[in-house]
N, C-alpha and C positions, 0 to 999 in steps of 0.2 A: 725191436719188433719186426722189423721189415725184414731182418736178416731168417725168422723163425717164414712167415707168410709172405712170398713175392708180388711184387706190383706190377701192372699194365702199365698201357700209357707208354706208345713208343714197342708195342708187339709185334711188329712184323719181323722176319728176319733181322736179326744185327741189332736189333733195340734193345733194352736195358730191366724187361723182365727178368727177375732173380728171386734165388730164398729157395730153399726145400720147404717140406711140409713135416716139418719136427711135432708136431702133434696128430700127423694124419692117420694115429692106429686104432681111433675109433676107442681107444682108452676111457675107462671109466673117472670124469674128473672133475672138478673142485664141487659144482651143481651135484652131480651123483651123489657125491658122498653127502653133501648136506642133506638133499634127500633121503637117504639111506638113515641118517640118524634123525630124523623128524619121523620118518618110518616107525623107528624104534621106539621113540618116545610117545607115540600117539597110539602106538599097538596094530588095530586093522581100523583108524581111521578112516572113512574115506575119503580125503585131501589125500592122505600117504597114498592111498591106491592108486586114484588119479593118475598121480605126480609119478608112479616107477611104474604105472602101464606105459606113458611116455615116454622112459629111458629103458625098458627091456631091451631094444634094437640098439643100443650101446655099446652092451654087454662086447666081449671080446668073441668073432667070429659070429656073431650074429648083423643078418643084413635085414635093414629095413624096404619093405615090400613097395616096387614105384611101378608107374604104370611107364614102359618105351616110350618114348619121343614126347611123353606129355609135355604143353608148356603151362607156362602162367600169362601169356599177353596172346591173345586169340589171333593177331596179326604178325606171330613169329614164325620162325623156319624152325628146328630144330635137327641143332647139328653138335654131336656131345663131344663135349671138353676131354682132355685125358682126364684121368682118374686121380693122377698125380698134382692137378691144378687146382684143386679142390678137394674137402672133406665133407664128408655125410655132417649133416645135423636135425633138426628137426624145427626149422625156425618158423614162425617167431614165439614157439614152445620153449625152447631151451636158451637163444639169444633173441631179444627184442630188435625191432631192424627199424633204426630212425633217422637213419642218412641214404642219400642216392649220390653216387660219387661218379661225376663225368669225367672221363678218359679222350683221348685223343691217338689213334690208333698210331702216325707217323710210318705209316704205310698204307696199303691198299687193301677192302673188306677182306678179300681171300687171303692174303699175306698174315692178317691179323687169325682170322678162324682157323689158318692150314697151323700157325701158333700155337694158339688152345688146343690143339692134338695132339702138339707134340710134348708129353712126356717131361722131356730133359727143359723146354720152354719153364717151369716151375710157377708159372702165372697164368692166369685167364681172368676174363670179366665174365657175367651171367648174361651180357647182350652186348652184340654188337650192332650196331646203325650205320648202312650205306650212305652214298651219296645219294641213290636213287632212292631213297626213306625203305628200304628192304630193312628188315631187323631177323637176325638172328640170334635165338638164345640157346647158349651154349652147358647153363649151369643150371640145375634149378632155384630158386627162392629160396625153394627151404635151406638149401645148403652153404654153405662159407668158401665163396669164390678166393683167391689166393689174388688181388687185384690189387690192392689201396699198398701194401708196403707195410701196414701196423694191423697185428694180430686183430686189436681191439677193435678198429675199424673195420675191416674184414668182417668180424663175427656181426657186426648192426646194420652192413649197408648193402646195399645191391649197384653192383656198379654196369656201368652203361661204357663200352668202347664206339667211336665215333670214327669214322675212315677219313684221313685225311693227315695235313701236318702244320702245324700249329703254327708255322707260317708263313699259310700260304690263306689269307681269309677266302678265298674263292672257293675253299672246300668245301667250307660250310654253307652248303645249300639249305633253298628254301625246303626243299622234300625232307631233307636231314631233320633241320629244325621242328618240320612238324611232327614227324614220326616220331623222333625224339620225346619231344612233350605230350605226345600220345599216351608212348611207354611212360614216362617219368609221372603223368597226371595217375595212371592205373595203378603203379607203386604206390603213392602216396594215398591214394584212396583204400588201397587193400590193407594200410598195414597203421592210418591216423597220422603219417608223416604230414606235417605244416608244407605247405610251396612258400619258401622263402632260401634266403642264401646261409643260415645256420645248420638247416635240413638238407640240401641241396648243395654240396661241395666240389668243387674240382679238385681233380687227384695231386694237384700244386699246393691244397690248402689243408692235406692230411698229415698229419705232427711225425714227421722225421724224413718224408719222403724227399729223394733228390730228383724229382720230375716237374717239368714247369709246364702239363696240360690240365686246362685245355688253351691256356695261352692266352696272349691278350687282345685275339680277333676273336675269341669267342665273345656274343654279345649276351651277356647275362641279363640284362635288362627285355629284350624280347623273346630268351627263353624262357623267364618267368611268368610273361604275358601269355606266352602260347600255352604253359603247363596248365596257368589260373585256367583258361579260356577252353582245355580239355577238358579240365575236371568239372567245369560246369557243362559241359554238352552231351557227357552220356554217362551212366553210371557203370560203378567197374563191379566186376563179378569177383567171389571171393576165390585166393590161390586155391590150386589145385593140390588137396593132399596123398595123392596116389602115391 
């Protein structure tokens, strides 16, 4: 899997980001076609219609219409990924998204984002989170960031990059932590993900990857308390489908 969709975690120059994007041609595939024959068998249903006005933008050479710089967390920057870090989807229409996978960048916020630019880099996360709790989203939601290492993972979760290296605990500041569970409380409210640690993974506990972040100074224990402690303090607004 990892070899098809590449992983964060350790993005900055010299890190260990890999994988091409072996399905990124926007190919019509396994969901289409089931659709396409439920299509058939239903006649002009309207479930069929529904379901392939959703996959039109699919279709080969057809692009799905987004609105510039929009994001999904009202407290992000927005700074886009290359093209190659990432493929178009239409989630959570076409993939369900029931994980948020923490990253640890093993460099510096800029190091990590100047990354995600780069093309040949073959990985990105949809957010990164400074030391100063600044967050920059680089991917949309809806789309399948190249982050986690495993196809399957990639298509369900939205992963979060954190500045800093995984052994160094000082990195992980209070402002990180909070902003962090800011973002991570607003995921999980947009999309019915649980706050707990089956729903909420480190990129260490994704099935094949060779990455050990976010390491074992991250304190799981108080970022589920600060997640629980967002999601009761303000309610999230629904993604943006531009």
């Amino acid at each position: 899997m990892g070899a098809e969709e590449g992983s964060t975690g350790g993005s900055a120059p010299g890190g260990s980001g890999s994988g091409g994007s072996a399905d990124g041609d926007r190919r019509i595939g396994r969901r289409a076609l089931i659709v396409g024959g439920a299509a058939a068998a239903v006649g002009t249903g309207v479930l069929a219609r529904d379901e392939l006005s959703r996959l039109w933008w699919r279709l080969p050479g057809v692009e799905r219409p987004r609105e510039q710089g929009a994001v999904d967390y009202a407290g992000a920057r927005w700074v886009a990924a290359s093209d190659a870090n990432w493929r178009r989807a239409d989630r959570p229409d076409d993939f369900g998204i029931d994980t948020v996978i923490v990253h640890v960048t093993q460099g510096s916020f800029d190091s990590a984002v100047r990354a995600f630019q780069d093309p040949g880099h073959k990985a990105a996360a949809h957010y990164v989170v400074g030391q100063d709790g600044r967050i920059t989203q680089m991917i949309r939601e809806l789309d399948v960031a190249y982050h986690a290492g495993n196809r399957d993972y990639n298509e369900r979760s939205v992963g979060i990059e954190h500045e800093g290296f995984v052994d160094r605990p000082r990195d992980f500041t209070d402002a990180m932590y909070a902003a962090s569970a800011r973002l991570t409380a607003g995921i999980c409210a947009r999309y019915g993900i649980p706050v707990d640690r089956k729903h909420i993974l480190g990129h260490v506990e994704v099935p094949g990857t060779d990455h050990t972040d976010p390491g074992p100074h991250w304190d799981w224990d108080r970022y589920l308390k600060l997640v629980r402690r967002a999601a009761t303090s303000a309610p999230s607004q629904p993604p943006t489908k531009a």
